[in-house]
Residue, then its C-alpha position, 0 to 999 in steps of 0.5 A: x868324225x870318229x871322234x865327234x865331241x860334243x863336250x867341246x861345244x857345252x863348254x863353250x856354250x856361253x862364250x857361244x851364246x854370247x856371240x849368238x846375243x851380239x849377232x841378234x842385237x846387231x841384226x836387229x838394230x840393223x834391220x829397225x834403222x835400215x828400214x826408217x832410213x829405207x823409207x825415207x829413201x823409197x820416198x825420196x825415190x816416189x818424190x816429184x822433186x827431182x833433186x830428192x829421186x836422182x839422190x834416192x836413185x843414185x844411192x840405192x843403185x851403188x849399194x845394190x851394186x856392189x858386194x857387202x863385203x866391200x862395204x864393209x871394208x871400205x868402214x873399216x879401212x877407207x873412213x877411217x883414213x879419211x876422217x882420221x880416227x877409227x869407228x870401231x869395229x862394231x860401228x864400222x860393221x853397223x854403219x855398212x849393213x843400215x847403208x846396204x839393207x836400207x838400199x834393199x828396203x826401199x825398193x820393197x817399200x817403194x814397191x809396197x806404195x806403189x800396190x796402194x790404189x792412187x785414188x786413195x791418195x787422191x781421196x785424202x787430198x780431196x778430204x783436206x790432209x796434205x800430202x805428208x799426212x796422206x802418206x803417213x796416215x793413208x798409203x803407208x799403214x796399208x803398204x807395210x801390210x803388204x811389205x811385211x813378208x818381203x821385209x821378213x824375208x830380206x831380214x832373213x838375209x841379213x840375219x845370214x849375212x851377219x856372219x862376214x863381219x867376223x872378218x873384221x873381227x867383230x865377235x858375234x856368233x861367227x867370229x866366236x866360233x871361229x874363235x873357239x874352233x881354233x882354240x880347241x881344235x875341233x872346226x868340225x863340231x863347232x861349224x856343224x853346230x854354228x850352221x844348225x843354229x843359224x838354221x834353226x832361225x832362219x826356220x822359225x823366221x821362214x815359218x813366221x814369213x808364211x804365217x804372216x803372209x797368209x794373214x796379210x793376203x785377204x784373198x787368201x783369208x777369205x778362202x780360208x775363211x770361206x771354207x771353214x764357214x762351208x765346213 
């Protein structure tokens, strides 16, 4: 600590900021197929077809049952092996975070249409749409309203947990700090920096988890808005 370099850290920062970008874009396209597919699970899950919720059922048990770690290895070691070709290491790593973080989502979306009145949807099948567009038009607008601090909340995590796919040699901002920590031989300045940074985004994410949330309660902006009215 005596000897704390922060030049190492501003000439690697474009090496850095790169990882930084894959990180994100991973993250992100992560967190957009995970929730389509999530929800397509959530209503598989809420689908008196039995088929459909045993299937939904059994998937979202097993990938939320078991370390995503594994998961990740059994992409990158066990498919390969049995489809005999490998996916990359990009592909393997995607692959495994939508299959766990859909899992994830569906619980909180299930959870979100669940908070909808059933008589809205008895109401839309009185007005003449069918089931599909009673969801879509109906339940599923209200029930990401009340999904989205949830939701945001469990991106955090993945955005957090983006940084086991460094074991596989995947190089977003982890793995390239682990890179260039070995390279120059300064772990303690490149690992302080990598957990300010990851820090720093889960702050600003936590703020926009309070600040939407405090815009998606409606008690909580009546009472705001009672007050400023009394004020």
């Amino acid at each position: 600590m005596l000897n704390f370099d922060l030049q190492v850290i501003w000439q690697e920062l474009p090496f850095l900021g790169q990882g930084l970008l894959t990180t994100l874009l991973f993250a992100t396209l992560s967190i957009l197929v995970g929730l389509v597919l999530g929800t397509l699970l959530a209503l598989m899950r809420l689908s008196p077809f039995p088929p459909f919720f045993w299937l939904a059922t059994a998937y979202i048990n097993l990938f939320r049952s078991i370390p995503i770690l594994l998961g990740i290895f059994w992409f990158y070691f066990l498919v390969p092996f049995i489809i005999g070709r490998s996916l990359g290491n990009f592909a393997s790593a995607f692959i495994a975070f939508v299959q766990f973080e859909a899992a994830y989502y569906s619980e909180i979306i299930r959870a979100g249409i669940q908070s909808v009145p059933q008589g809205q949807i008895g109401a839309g099948l009185a007005s003449g749409l069918n089931y599909p567009q009673v969801m879509w038009l109906i339940v599923l607008p209200q029930a990401f309203r009340n999904m989205i601090p949830p939701l945001l909340t469990q991106s955090i995590v993945l955005f957090q947990d983006t940084s086991l796919i460094s074991v596989i040699n995947v190089r977003e901002f982890m793995g390239a700090s682990r890179i260039i920590a070995e390279k120059e031989g300064r772990p303690v300045e490149i690992y302080i920096f990598a957990a300010l940074i990851y820090l720093l985004v889960c702050l600003i994410s936590s703020q926009l988890v309070k600040f939407l949330e405090q815009r998606t309660d409606p008690k909580r902006r009546r009472s705001t808005e009672t007050v400023a009215v009394v004020g």
